[in-house]
C-alpha positions as CSV (number, residue, x, y, z in Angstrom):
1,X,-24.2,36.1,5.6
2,X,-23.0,36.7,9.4
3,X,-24.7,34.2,11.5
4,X,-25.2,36.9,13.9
5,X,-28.0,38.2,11.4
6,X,-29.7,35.2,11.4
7,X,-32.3,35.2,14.7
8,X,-33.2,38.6,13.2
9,X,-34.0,37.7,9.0
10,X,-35.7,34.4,10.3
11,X,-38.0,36.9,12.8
12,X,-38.6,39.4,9.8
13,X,-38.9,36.9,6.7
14,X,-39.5,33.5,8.4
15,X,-42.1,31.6,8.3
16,X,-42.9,29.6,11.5
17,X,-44.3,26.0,11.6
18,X,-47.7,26.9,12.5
19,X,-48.4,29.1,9.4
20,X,-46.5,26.8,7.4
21,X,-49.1,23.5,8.7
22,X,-52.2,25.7,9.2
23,X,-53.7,23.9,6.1
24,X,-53.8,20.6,7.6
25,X,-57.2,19.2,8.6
26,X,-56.4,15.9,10.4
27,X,-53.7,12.8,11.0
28,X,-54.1,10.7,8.1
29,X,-51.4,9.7,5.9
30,X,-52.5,11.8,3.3
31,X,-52.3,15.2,5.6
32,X,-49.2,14.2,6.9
33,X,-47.4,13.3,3.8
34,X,-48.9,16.9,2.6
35,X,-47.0,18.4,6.0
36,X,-43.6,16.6,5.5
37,X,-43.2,18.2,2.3
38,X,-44.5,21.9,3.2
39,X,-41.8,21.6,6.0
40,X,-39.3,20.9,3.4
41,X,-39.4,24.1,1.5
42,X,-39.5,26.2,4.6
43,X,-36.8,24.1,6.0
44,X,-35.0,25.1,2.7
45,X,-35.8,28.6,2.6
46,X,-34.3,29.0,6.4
47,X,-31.3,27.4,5.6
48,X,-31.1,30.6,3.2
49,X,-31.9,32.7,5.9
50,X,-29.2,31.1,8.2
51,X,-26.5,31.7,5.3
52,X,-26.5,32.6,1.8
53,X,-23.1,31.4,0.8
54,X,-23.5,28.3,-1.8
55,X,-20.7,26.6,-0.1
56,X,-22.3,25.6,2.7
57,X,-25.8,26.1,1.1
58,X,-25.5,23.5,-1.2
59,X,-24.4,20.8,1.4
60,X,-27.0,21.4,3.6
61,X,-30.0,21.1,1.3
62,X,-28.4,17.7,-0.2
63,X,-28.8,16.4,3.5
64,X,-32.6,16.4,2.5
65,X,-34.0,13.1,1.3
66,X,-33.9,12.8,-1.9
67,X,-38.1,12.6,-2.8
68,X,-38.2,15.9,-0.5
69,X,-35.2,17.6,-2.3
70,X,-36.5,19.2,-5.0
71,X,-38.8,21.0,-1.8
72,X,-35.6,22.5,-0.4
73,X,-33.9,23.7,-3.4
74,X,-37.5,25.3,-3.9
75,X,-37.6,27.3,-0.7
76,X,-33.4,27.7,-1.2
77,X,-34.8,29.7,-4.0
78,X,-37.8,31.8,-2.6
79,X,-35.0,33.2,-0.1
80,X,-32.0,33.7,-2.3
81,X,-35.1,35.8,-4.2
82,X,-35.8,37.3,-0.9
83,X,-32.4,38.4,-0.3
84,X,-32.5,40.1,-3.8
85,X,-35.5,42.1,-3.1
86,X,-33.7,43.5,-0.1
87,X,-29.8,43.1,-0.7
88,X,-28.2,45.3,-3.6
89,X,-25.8,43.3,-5.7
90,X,-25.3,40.8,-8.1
91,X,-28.5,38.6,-8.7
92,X,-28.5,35.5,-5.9
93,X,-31.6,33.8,-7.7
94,X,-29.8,34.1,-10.9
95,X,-26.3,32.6,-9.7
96,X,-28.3,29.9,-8.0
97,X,-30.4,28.7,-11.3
98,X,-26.9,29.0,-13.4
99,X,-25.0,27.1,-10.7
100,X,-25.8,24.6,-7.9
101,X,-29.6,24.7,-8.5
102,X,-29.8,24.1,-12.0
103,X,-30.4,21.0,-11.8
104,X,-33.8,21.8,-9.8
105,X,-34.2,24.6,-12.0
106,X,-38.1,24.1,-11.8
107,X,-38.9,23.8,-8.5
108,X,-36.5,27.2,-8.1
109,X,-38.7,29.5,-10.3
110,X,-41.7,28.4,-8.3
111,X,-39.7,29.2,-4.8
112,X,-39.3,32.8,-7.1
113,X,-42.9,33.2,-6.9
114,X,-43.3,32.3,-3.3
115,X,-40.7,35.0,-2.4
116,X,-42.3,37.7,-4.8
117,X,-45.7,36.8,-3.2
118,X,-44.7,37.0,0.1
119,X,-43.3,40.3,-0.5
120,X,-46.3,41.5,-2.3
121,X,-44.1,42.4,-5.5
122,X,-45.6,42.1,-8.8
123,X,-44.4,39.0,-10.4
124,X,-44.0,39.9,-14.4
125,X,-41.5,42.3,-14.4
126,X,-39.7,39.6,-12.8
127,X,-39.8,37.4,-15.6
128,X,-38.1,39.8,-17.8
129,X,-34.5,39.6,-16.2
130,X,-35.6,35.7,-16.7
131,X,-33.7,33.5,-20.1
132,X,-35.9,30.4,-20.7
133,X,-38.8,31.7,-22.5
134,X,-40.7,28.4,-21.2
135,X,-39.4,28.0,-17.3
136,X,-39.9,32.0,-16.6
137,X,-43.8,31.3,-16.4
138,X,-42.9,29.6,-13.5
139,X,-43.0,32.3,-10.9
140,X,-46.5,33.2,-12.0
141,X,-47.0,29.2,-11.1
142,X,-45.3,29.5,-7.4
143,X,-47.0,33.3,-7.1
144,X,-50.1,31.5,-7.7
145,X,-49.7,28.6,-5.6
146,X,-48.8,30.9,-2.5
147,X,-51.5,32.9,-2.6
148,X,-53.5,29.7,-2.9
149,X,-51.9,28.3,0.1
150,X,-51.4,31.1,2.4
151,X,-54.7,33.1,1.5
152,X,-56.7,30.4,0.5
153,X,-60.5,32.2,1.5
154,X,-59.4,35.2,-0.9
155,X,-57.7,33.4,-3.5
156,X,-60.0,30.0,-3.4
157,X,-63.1,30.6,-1.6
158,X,-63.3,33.9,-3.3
159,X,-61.7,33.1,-6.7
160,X,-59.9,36.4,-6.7
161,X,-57.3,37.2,-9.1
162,X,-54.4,39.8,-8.8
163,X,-55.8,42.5,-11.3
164,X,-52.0,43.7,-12.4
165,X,-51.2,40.3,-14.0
166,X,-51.5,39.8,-17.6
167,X,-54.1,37.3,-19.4
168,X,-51.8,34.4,-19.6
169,X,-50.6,35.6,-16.5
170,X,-53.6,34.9,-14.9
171,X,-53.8,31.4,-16.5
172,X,-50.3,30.4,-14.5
173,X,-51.8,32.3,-11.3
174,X,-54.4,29.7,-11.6
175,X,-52.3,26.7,-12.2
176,X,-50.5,27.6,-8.8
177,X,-53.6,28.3,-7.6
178,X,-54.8,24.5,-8.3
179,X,-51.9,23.2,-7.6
180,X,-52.6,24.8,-3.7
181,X,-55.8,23.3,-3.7
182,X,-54.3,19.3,-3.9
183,X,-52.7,21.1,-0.4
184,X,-55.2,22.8,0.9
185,X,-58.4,19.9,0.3
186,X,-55.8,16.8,1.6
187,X,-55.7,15.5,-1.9
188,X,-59.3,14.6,-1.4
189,X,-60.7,14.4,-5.4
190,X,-64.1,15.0,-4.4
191,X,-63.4,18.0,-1.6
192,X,-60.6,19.1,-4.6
193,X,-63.7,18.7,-7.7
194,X,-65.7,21.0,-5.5
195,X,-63.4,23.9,-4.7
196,X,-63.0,24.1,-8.6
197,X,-66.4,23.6,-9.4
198,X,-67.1,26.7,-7.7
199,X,-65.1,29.0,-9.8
200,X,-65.6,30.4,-13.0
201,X,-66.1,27.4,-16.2
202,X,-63.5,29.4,-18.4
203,X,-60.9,28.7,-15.3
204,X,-61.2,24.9,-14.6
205,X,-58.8,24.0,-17.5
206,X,-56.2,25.8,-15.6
207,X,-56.8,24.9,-11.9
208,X,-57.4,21.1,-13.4
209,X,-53.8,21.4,-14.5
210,X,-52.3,22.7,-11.4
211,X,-53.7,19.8,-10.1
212,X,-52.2,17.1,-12.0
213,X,-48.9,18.8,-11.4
214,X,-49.3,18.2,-8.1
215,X,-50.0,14.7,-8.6
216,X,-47.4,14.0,-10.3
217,X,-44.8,15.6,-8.0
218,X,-46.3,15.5,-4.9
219,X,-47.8,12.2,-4.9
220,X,-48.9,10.6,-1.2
221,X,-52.2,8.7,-2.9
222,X,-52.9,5.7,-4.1
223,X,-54.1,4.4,-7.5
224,X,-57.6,4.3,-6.9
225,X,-57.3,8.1,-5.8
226,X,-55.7,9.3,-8.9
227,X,-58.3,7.4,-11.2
228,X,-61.0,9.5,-8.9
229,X,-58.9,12.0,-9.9
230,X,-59.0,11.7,-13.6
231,X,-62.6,10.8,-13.7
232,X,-63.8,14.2,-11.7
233,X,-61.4,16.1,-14.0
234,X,-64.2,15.4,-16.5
235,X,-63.4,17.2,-19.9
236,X,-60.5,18.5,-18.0
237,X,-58.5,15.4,-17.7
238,X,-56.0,16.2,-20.9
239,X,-55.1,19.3,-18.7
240,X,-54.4,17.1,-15.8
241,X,-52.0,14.9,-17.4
242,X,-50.4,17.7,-19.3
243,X,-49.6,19.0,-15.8
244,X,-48.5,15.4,-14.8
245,X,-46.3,15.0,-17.8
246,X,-44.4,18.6,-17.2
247,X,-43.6,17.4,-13.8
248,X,-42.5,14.4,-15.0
249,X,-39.9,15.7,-17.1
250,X,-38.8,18.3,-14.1
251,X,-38.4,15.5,-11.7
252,X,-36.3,13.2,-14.4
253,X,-33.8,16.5,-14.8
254,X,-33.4,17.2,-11.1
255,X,-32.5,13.4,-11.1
256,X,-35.4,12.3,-8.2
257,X,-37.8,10.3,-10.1
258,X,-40.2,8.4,-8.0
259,X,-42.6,5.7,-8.0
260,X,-45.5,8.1,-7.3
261,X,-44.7,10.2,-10.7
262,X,-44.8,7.1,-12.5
263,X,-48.3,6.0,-10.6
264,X,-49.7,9.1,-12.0
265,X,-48.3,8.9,-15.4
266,X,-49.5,5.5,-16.0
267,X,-52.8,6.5,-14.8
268,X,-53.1,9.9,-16.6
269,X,-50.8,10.2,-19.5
270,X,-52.3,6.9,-21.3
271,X,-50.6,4.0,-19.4
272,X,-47.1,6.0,-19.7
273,X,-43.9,6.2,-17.1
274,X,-42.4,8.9,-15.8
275,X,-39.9,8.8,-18.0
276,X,-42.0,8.4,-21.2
277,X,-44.3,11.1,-20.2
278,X,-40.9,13.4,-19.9
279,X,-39.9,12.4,-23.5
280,X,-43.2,13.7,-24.6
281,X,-42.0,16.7,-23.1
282,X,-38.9,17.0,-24.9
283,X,-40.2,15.9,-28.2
284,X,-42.4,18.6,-28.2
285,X,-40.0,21.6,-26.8
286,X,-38.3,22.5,-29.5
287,X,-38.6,25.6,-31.8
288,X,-41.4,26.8,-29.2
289,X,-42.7,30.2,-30.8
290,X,-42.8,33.1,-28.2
291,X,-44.3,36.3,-28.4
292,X,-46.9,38.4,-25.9
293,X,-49.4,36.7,-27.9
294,X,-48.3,33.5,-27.8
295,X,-46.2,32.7,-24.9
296,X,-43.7,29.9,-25.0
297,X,-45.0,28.2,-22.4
298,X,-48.5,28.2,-23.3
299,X,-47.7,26.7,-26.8
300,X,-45.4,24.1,-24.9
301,X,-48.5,23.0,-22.8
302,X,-50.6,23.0,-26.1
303,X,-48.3,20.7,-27.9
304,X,-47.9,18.4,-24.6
305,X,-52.1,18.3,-25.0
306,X,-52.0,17.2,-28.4
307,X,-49.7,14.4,-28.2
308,X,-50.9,13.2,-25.3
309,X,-54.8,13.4,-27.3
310,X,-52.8,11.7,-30.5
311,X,-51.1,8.5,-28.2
312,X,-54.0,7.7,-25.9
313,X,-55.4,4.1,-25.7
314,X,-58.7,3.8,-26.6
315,X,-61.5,3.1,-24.1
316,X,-61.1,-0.6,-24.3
317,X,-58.0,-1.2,-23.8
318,X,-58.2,1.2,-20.6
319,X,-60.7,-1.2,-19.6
320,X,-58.6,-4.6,-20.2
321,X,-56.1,-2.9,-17.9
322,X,-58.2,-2.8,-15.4
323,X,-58.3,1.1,-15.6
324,X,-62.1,2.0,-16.6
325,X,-62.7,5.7,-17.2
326,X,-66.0,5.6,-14.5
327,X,-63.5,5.8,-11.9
328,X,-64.6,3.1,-9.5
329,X,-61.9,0.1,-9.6
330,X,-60.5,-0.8,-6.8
């Protein structure tokens, strides 16, 4: 990409630090842990912008710490997918995810999404120039967790759904969706419990698990705040570790574990580390069946629910760990 071009596809596709921080709501840690990593995938996705070429792509984004990589490889992603939407030629998402960002193969379908969402281009027939049945679903997740971000009162306040997206389609919106909200609310649990309480009952499974993936990879709380967490998750807290646990195995491939995924893990996923919530993971993955009626990645999250139900500690021995289910240890 000619450097001369860049000034001009950062004014038509960029995204400037203002839009980018409007969520935040104040100077605690939590908001500004919540900034640092939002400035991370835009800081990625302008590298893009600035030159396309994986040879001094690559370099660049490794410059980023690593708990804040998997952020730039996401917005590498949304503007690699950018570029496709604009650029005739061979696919740059594509070459990315086979090459240099397969390793953060994750975090670049959700920078897919972004990209689609930004340019108001449906999302599915995306996913069918996609390979991994499971990872595909993805998009939908970072489609989702755009609109949640970027038009929070439509998408939040006003629990509006795209109407062109399919039925599970709409369950991955939402999961993006709640994964926006742990943005959008500061990671508050309580300010979080309410935005979901005010949708629809038959969508808080969903929202609930967006949520606990972005507890798991996001992080920027402390104990007591995930147990809050879990407790206002209610029935819902099966679909919050499940979340947790996927993340967990993403962040173990792209080979940045952190502390944080582990907090939540032992917290959510039945006293578990990051690492043994991501075996779960790959226990379960294997001969996933796929069809429109039955989505991979729905009967992925499924089987992650039910060994996570089948391996829980009982009650008491939560409680001799210190880690009661009302919520309220210190």
């Amino acid at each position: 990409m000619s450097r001369t071009l860049s000034p001009l596809r950062r004014a038509v596709m960029g995204v400037s630090d203002k839009e980018a921080t409007a969520f935040s709501r104040g100077n605690s840690p939590a908001w500004a842990h919540l900034e640092v990593a939002v400035r991370a995938a835009v800081g990625g996705y302008h590298t893009v912008l600035d030159g396309s070429r994986f040879d001094e792509l690559v370099p660049r984004l490794d410059r980023t710490p690593l708990e804040l990589r998997g952020y730039a490889y996401e917005g590498a992603a949304m503007g690699l997918t950018g570029l496709d939407c604009f650029l005739p030629g061979k696919s740059r998402f594509r070459a990315f995810i086979q090459g240099p960002g397969e390793p953060h193969i994750y975090m670049a379908h959700i920078g897919a999404g972004e990209a689609l969402a930004r340019l108001r281009r449906k999302p599915e027939p995306f996913l069918t120039r996609l390979d991994d049945p499971v990872l595909r679903w993805l998009v939908l997740d970072g489609y989702g967790f755009h609109e949640g971000f970027f038009k929070t009162k439509r998408h939040v306040d006003e629990q509006r759904v795209p109407a062109h997206l399919s039925a599970f389609g709409r369950r991955v919106f939402d999961q993006g969706v709640g994964r926006s909200i742990w943005f959008t609310r500061g990671a508050d649990p309580a300010s979080m419990a309410r935005a979901i309480a005010a949708f629809p009952a038959d969508r808080h499974a969903d929202l609930w698990l967006g949520v606990g993936v972005a507890c798991g990879y996001v992080g920027g709380v402390d104990r007591a705040t995930v147990r809050d967490v879990r407790k206002l998750a209610g029935e819902n807290a099966t679909q919050l570790a499940v979340g947790t646990a996927f993340v967990a195995k993403g962040r173990l491939r792209a080979g940045n574990p952190m502390p944080h995924t582990d907090l939540a893990c032992d917290v959510l996923c039945g006293g578990s580390t990051g690492a043994g919530a991501a075996s779960i993971v790959d226990d379960v993955w294997q001969d996933l069946p796929d069809s429109p009626n039955s989505p991979a990645y729905d009967a992925l999250q499924q089987r992650i629910a039910a060994r996570l139900i089948s391996t829980a500690p009982p009650t008491d021995a939560l409680t001799a760990r210190g880690e009661s289910t009302n919520g309220n240890q210190p």
